[in-house]
N, C-alpha and C positions, 0 to 999 in steps of 0.2 A: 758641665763643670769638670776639670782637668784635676784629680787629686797628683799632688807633688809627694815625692818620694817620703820628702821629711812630713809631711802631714799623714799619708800613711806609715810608717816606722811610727808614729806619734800615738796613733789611735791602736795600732798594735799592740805598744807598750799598756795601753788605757786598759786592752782585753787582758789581758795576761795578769793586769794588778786589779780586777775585778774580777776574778775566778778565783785570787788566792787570796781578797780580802775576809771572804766567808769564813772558810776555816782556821787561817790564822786569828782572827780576831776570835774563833770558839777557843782557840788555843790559851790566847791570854784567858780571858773569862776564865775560862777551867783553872788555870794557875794560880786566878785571885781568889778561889774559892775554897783551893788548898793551902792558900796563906790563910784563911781565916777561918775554916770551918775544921770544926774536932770532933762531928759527930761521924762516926766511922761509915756510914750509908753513905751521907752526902759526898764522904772523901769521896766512896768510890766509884761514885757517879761520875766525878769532877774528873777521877783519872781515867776513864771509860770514857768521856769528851775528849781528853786531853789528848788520847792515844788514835779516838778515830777522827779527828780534825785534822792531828798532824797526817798522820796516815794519808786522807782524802787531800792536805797540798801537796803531798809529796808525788801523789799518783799525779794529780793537774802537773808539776813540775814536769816530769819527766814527763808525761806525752807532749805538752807544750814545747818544750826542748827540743821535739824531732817534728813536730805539725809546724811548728813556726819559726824555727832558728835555722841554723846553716848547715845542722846533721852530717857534720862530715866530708871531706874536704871535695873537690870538683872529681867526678865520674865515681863518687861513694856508692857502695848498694846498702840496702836495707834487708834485715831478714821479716819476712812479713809473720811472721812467728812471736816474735820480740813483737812485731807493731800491733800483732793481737793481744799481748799481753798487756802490754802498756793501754792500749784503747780499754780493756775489760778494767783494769784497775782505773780508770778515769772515768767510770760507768758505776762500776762496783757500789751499792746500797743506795742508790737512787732508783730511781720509778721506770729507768729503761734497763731492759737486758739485751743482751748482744749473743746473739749468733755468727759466731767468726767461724766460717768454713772455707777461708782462706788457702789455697796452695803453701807447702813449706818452701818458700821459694827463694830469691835475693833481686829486688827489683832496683833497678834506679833511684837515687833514692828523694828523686822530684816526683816520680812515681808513686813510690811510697808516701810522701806526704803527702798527694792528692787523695789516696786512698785515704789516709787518716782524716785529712780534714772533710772529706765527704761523707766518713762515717757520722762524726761529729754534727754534721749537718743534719744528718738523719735522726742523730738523736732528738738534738734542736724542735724538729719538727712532730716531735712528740709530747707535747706540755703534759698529755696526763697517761703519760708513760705507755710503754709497748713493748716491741719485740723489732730490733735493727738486724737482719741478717743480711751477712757479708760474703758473697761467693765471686770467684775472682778465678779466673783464666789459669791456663797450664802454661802456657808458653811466654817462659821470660823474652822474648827478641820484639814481643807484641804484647806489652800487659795489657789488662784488661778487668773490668771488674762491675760489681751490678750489686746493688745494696739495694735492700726493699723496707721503709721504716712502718709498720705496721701495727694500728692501735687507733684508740676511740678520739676522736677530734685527732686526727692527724689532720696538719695544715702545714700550706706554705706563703708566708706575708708575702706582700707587695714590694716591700723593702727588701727584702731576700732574692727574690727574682730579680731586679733591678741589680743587688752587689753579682751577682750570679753574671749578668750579663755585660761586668764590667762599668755600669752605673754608678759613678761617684757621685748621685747629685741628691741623695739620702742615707750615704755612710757613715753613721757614727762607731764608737767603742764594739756597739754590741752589732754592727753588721758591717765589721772590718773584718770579719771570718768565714764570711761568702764570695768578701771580695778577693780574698786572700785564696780564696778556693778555684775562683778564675783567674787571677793570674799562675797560678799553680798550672792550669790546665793547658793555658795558652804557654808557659814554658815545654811542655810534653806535649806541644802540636797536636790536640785532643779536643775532641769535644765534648764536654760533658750535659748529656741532657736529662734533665729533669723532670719527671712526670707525675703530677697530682693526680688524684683517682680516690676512690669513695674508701674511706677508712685506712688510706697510705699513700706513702709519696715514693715513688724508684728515682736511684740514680747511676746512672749508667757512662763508664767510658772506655773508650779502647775500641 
């Protein structure tokens, strides 16, 4: 199966409005709670949702804006600095932590989003949360980089290998961001290999 441009950009759009469905709709909830509740506890419950909903789409915005848009215009760099921040804040109070021991560098900035979106990947592959650490090459002329997702039931599906290997023929919404990850890779003449192992997954490119 041959995915067309417009049916990818399609399922793109599907990931992007399924990561920020969660917290904006805690967003509303929270609001309707404070139109009707006058018991001072519950408000400020509601505004403690309200504050870490929007909070947690704002953080999804901005990494999604540099993982998956057009980050600035042809031969842009990236500071990988900025892209540890934005990856930690799109991580921030969920069940994985990040280890960004990244170089302060300025990479290409296809480069850089292969690194984010690999990050991301590695999170992925940790349902019941771990420890992604991010360690990444000195030498801007040749990046490079080697993430290790590490934790209990680390896996990687069948449907992910497959988007990984440029397989359209099981891509929907939710594994249009592997395959996103391999055309990523194949623009940076790269190959990025993947490796499962007893309690982690590495991924490695450069």
């Amino acid at each position: 199966m041959v995915m067309t441009e417009i049916e990818f950009a399609a399922l793109l759009v599907s990931r992007v409005c399924h990561d920020l469905v969660g917290p904006l709709g805690a967003v509303v909830n929270g609001m309707e709670v404070l139109e009707d509740e006058r018991d001072p506890a519950m408000r400020a419950d509601a505004i403690k949702l309200v504050t870490m909903s929007a909070d947690q789409a704002l953080a999804r915005i901005q990494f999604m804006r540099i993982a998956f848009g057009a980050a600035g215009s042809a031969g842009a760099e990236l500071d990988l600095g900025e892209i540890g921040r934005l990856t930690s804040g799109l991580l921030q109070g969920g069940k994985v932590q990040l280890a960004w021991n990244a170089q302060r560098l300025y990479w290409p900035k296809d480069w850089a989003k292969l690194l984010m979106n690999a990050t991301l990947l590695a999170a992925d592959c940790l349902p019941r949360g771990g420890v992604v650490t991010v360690d990444t090459g000195a030498d801007t002329a040749t990046p490079s980089f080697h993430i290790r997702a590490q934790g209990n039931h680390a896996r990687l599906t069948e449907e992910v290998v497959q988007a990984l290997a440029g397989e359209a023929v099981n891509v929907d919404a939710r594994h249009v961001q592997p395959f996103l990850t391999h055309k990523l890779s194949r623009s940076v003449n790269t190959a990025l290999s993947v490796v499962p192992m007893e309690g982690a997954v590495e991924l490695k490119a450069g």
